[in-house]
PDB file of the backbone (N, CA, C, O) and the ligand in Angstrom, with CONECT records:
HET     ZN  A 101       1
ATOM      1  N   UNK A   1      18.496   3.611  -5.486  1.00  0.00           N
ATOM      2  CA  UNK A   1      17.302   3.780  -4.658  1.00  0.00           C
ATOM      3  C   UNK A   1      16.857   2.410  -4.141  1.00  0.00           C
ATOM      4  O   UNK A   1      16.855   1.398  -4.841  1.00  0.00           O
ATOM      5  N   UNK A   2      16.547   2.450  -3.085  1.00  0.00           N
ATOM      6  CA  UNK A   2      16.550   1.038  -2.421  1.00  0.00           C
ATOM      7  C   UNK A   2      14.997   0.667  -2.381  1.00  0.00           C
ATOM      8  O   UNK A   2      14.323   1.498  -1.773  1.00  0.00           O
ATOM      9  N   UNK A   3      14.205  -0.562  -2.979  1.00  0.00           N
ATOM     10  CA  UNK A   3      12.969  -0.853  -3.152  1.00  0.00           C
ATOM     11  C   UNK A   3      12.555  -1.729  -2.288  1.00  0.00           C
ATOM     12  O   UNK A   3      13.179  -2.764  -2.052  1.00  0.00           O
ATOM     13  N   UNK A   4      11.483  -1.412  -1.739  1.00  0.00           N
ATOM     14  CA  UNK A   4      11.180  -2.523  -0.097  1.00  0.00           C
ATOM     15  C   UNK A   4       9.694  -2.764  -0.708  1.00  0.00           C
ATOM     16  O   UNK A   4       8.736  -2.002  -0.841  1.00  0.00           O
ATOM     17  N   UNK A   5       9.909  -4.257  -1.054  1.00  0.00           N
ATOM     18  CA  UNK A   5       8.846  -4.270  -0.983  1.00  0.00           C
ATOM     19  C   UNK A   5       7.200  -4.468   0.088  1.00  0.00           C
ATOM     20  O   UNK A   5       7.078  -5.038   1.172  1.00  0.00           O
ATOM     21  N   UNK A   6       6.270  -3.838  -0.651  1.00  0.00           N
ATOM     22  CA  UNK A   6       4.683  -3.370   0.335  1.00  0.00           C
ATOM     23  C   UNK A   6       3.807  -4.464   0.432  1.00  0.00           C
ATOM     24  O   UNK A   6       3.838  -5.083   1.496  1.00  0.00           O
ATOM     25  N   UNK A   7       3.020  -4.846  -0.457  1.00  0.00           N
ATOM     26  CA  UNK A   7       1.770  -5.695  -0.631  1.00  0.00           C
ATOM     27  C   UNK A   7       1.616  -5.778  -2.130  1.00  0.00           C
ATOM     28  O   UNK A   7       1.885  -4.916  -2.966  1.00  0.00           O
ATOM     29  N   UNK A   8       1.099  -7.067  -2.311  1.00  0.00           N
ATOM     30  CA  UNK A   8       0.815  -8.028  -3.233  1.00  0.00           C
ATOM     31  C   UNK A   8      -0.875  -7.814  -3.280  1.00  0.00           C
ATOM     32  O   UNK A   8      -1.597  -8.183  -2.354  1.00  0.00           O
ATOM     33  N   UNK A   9      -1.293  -7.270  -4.299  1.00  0.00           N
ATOM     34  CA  UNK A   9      -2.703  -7.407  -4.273  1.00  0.00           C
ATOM     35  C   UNK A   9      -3.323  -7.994  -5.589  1.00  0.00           C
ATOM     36  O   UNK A   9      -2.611  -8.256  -6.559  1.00  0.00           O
ATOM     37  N   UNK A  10      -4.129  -8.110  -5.585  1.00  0.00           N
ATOM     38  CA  UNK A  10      -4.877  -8.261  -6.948  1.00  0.00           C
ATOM     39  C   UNK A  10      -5.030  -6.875  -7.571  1.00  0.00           C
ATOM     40  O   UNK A  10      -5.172  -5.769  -7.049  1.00  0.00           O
ATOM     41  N   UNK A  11      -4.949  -7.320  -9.014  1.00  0.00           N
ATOM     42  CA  UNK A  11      -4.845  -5.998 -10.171  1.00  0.00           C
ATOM     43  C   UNK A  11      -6.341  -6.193 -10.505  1.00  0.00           C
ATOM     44  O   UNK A  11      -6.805  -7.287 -10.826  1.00  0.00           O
ATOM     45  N   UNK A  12      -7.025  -5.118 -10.413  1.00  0.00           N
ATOM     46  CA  UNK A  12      -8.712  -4.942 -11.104  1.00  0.00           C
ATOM     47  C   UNK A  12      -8.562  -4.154 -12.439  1.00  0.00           C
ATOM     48  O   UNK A  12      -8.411  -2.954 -12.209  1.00  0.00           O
ATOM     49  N   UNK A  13      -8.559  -4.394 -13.471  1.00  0.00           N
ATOM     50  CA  UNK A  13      -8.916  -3.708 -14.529  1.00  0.00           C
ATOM     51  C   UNK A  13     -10.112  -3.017 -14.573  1.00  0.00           C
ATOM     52  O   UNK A  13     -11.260  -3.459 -14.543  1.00  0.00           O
ATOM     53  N   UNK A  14      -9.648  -1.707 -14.660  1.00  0.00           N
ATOM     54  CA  UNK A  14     -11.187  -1.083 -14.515  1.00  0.00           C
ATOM     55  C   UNK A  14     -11.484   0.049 -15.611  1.00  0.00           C
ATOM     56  O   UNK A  14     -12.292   0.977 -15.610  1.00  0.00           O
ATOM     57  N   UNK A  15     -10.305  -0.473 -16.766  1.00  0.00           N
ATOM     58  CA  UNK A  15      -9.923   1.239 -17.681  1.00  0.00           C
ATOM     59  C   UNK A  15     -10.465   0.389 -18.845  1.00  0.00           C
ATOM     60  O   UNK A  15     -11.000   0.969 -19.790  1.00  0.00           O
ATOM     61  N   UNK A  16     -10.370  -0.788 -18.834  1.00  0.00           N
ATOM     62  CA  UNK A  16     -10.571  -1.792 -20.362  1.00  0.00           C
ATOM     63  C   UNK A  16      -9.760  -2.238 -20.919  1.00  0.00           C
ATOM     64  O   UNK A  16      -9.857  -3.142 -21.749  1.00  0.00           O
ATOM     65  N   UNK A  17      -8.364  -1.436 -20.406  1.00  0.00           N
ATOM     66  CA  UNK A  17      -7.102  -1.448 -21.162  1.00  0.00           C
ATOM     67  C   UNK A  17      -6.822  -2.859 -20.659  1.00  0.00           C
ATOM     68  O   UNK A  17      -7.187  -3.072 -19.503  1.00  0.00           O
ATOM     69  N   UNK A  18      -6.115  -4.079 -21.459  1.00  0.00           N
ATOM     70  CA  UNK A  18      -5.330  -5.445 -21.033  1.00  0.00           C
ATOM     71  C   UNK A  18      -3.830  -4.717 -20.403  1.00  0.00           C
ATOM     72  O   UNK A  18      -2.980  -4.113 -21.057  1.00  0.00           O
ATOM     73  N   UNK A  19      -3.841  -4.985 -19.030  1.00  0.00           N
ATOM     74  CA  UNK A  19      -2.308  -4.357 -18.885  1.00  0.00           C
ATOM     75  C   UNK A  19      -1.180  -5.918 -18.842  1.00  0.00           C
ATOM     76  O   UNK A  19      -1.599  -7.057 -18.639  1.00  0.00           O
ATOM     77  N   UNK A  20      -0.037  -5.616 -19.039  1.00  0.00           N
ATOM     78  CA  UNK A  20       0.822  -6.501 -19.141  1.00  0.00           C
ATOM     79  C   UNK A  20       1.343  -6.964 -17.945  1.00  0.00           C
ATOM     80  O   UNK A  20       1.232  -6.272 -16.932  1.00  0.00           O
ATOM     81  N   UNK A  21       1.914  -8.072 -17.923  1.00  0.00           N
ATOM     82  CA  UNK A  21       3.242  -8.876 -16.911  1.00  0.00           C
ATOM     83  C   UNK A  21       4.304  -8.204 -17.073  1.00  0.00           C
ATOM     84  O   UNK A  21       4.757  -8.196 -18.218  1.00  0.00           O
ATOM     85  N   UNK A  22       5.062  -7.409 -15.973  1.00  0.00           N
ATOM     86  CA  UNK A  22       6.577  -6.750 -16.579  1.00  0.00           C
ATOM     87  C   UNK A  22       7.650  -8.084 -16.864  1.00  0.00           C
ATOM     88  O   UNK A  22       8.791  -8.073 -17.327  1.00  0.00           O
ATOM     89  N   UNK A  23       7.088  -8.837 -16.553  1.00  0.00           N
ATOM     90  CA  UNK A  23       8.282 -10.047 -16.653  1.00  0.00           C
ATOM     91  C   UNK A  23       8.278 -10.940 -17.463  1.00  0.00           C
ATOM     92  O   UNK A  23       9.306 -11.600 -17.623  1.00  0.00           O
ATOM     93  N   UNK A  24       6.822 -11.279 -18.389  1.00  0.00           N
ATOM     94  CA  UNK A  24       6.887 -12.249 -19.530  1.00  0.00           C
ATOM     95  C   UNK A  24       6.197 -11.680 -20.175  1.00  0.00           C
ATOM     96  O   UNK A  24       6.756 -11.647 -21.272  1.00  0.00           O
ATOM     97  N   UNK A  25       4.947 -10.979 -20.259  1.00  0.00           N
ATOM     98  CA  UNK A  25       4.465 -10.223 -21.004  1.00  0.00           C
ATOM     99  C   UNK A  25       2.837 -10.694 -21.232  1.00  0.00           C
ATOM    100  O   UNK A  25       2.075 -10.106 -22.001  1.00  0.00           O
ATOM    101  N   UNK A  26       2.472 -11.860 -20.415  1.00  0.00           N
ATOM    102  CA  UNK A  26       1.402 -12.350 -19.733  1.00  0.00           C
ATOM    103  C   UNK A  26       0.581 -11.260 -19.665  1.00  0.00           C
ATOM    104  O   UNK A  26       0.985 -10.132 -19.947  1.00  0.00           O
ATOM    105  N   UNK A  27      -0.736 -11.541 -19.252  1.00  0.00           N
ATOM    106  CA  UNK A  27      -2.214 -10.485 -18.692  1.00  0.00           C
ATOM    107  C   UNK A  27      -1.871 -10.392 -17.389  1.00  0.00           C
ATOM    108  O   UNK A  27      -1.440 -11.275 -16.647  1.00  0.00           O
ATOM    109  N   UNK A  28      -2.073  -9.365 -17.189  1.00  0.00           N
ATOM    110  CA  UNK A  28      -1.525  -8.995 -15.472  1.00  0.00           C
ATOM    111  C   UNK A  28      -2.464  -9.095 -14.484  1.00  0.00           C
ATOM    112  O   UNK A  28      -3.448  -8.355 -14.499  1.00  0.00           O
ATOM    113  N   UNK A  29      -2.319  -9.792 -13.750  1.00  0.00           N
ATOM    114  CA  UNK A  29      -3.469  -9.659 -12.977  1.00  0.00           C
ATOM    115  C   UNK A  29      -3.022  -9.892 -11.393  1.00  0.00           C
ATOM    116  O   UNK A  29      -3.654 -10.611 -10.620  1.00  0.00           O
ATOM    117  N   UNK A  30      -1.919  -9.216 -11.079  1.00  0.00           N
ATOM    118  CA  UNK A  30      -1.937  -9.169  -9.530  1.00  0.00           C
ATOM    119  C   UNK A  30      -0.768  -7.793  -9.825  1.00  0.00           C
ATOM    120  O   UNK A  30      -0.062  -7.834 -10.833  1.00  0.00           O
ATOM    121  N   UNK A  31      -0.693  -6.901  -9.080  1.00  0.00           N
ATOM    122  CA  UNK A  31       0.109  -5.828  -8.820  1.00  0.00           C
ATOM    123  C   UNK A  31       0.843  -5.524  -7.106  1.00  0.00           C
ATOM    124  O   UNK A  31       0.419  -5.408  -5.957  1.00  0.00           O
ATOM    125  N   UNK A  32       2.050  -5.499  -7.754  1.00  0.00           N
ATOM    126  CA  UNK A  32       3.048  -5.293  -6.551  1.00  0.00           C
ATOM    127  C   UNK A  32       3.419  -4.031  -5.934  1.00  0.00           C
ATOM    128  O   UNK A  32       3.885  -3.262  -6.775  1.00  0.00           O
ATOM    129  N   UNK A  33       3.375  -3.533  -4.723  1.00  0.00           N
ATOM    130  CA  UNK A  33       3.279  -2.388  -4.883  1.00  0.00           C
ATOM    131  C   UNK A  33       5.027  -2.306  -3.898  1.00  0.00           C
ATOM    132  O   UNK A  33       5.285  -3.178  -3.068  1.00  0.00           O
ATOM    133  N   UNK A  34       5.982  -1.199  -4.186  1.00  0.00           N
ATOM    134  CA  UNK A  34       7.473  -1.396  -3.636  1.00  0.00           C
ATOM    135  C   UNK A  34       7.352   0.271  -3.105  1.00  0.00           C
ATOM    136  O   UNK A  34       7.245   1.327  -3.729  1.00  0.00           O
ATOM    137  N   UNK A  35       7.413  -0.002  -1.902  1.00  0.00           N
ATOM    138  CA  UNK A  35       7.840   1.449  -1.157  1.00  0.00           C
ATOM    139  C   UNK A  35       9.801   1.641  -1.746  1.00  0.00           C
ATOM    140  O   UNK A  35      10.809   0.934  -1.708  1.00  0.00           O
ATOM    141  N   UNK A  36       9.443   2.981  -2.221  1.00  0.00           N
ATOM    142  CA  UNK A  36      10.925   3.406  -2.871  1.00  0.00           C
ATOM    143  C   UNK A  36      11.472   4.995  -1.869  1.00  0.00           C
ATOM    144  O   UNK A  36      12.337   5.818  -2.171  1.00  0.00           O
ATOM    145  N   UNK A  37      10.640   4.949  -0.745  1.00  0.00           N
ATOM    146  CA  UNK A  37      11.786   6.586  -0.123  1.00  0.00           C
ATOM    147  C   UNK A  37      10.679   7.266  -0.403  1.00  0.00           C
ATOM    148  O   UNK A  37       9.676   6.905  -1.018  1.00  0.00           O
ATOM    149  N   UNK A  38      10.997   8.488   0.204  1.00  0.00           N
ATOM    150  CA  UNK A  38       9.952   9.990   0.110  1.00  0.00           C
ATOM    151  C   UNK A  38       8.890   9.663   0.153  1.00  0.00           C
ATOM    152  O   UNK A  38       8.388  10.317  -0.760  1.00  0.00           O
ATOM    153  N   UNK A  39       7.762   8.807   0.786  1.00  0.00           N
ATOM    154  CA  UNK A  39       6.320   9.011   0.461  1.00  0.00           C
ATOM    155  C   UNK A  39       6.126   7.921  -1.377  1.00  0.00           C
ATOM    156  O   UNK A  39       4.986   7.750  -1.808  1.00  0.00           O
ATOM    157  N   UNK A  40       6.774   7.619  -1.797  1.00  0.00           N
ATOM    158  CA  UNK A  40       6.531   7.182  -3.156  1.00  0.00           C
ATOM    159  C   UNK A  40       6.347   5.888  -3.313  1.00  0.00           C
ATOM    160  O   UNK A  40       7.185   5.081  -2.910  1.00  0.00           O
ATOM    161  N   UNK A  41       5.543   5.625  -3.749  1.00  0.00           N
ATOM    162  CA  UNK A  41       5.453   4.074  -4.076  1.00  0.00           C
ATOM    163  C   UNK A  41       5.563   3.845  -5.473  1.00  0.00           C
ATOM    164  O   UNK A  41       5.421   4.792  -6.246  1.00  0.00           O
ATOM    165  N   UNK A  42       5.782   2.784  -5.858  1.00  0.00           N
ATOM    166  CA  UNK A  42       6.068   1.931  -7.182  1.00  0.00           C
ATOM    167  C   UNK A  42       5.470   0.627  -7.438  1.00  0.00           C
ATOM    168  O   UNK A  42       5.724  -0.457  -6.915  1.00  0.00           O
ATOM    169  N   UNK A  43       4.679   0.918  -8.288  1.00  0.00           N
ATOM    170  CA  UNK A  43       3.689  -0.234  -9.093  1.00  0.00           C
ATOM    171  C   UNK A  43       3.864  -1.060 -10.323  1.00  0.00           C
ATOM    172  O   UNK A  43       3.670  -0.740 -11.496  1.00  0.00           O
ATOM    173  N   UNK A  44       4.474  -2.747  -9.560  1.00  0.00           N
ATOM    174  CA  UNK A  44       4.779  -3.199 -11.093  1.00  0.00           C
ATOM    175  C   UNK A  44       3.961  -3.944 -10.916  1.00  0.00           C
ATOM    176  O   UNK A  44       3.549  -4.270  -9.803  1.00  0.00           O
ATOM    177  N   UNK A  45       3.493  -4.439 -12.171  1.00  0.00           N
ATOM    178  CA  UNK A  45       2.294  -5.579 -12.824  1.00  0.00           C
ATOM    179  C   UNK A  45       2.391  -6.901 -13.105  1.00  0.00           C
ATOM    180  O   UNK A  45       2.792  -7.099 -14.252  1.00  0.00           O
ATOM    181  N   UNK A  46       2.118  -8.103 -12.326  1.00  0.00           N
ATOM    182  CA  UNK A  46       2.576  -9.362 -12.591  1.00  0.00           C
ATOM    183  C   UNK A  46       1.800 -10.032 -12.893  1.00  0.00           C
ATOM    184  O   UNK A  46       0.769  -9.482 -12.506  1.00  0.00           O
ATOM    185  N   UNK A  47       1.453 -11.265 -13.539  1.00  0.00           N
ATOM    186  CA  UNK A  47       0.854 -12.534 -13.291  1.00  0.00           C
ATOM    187  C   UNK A  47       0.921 -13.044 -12.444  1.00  0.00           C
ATOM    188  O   UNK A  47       1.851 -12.929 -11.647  1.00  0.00           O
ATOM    189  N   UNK A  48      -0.435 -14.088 -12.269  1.00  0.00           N
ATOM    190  CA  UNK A  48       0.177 -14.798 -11.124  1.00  0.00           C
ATOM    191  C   UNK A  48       1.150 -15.360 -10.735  1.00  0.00           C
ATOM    192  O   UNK A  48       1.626 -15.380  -9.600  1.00  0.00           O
ATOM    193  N   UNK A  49       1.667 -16.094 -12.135  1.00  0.00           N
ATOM    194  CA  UNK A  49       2.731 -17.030 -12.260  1.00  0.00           C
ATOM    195  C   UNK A  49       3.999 -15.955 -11.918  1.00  0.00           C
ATOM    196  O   UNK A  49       4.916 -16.649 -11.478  1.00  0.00           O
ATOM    197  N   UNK A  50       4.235 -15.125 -11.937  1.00  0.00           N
ATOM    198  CA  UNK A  50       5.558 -14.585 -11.870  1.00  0.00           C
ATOM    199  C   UNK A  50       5.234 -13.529 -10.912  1.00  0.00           C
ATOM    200  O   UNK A  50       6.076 -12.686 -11.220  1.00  0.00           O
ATOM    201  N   UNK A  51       4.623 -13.079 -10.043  1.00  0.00           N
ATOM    202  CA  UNK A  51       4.013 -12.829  -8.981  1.00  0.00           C
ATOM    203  C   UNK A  51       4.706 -13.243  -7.847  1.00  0.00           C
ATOM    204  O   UNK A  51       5.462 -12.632  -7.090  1.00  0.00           O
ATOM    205  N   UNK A  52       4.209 -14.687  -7.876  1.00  0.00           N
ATOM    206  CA  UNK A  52       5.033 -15.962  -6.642  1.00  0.00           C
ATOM    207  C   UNK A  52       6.563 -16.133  -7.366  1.00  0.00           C
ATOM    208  O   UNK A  52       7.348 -16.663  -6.579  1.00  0.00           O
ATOM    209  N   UNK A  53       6.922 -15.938  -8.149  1.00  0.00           N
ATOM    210  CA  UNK A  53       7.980 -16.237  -8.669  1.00  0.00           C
ATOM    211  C   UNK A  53       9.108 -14.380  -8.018  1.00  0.00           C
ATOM    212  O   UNK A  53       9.972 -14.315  -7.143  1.00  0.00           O
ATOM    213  N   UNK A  54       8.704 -13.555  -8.663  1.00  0.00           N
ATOM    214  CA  UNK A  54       9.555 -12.474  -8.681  1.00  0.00           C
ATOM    215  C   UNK A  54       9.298 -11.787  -7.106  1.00  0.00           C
ATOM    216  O   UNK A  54      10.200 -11.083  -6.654  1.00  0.00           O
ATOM    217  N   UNK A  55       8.123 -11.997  -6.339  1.00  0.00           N
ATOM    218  CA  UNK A  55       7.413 -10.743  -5.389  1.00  0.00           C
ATOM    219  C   UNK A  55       8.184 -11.530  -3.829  1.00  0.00           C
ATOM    220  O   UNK A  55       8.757 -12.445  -4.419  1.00  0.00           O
ATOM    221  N   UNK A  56       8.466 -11.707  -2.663  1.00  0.00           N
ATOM    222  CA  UNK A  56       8.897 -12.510  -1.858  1.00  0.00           C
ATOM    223  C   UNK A  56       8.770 -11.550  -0.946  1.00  0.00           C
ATOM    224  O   UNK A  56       9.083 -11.765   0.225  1.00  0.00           O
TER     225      UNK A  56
HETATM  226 ZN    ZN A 101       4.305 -13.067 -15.931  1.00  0.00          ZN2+
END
């Protein structure tokens, strides 16, 4: 399945829950969002630091 990525936004915690970095395991605080086909999008969770590093 081919992942294109959408927009880079800031992650708002709004549940209380600390969500993670998929890539180091950091506090997440910016979310990537990857158009994947059909209407679907896909939401991974980065830091900043790996954000600018993984998102392009
Ligand atoms: Zn990270």
């Amino acid at each position: 399945m081919e992942k294109v990525f959408s927009t880079l936004r800031s992650f708002i915690d709004n549940s209380g829950k600390t969500k993670f970095c998929i890539t180091c395991g950091g506090m997440a605080t910016q979310e990537a969002l990857f158009d994947v086909g059909d209407g679907v999008t896909l939401i991974e969770k980065y830091c900043d630091t790996c954000a600018k590093k993984e998102v392009h």
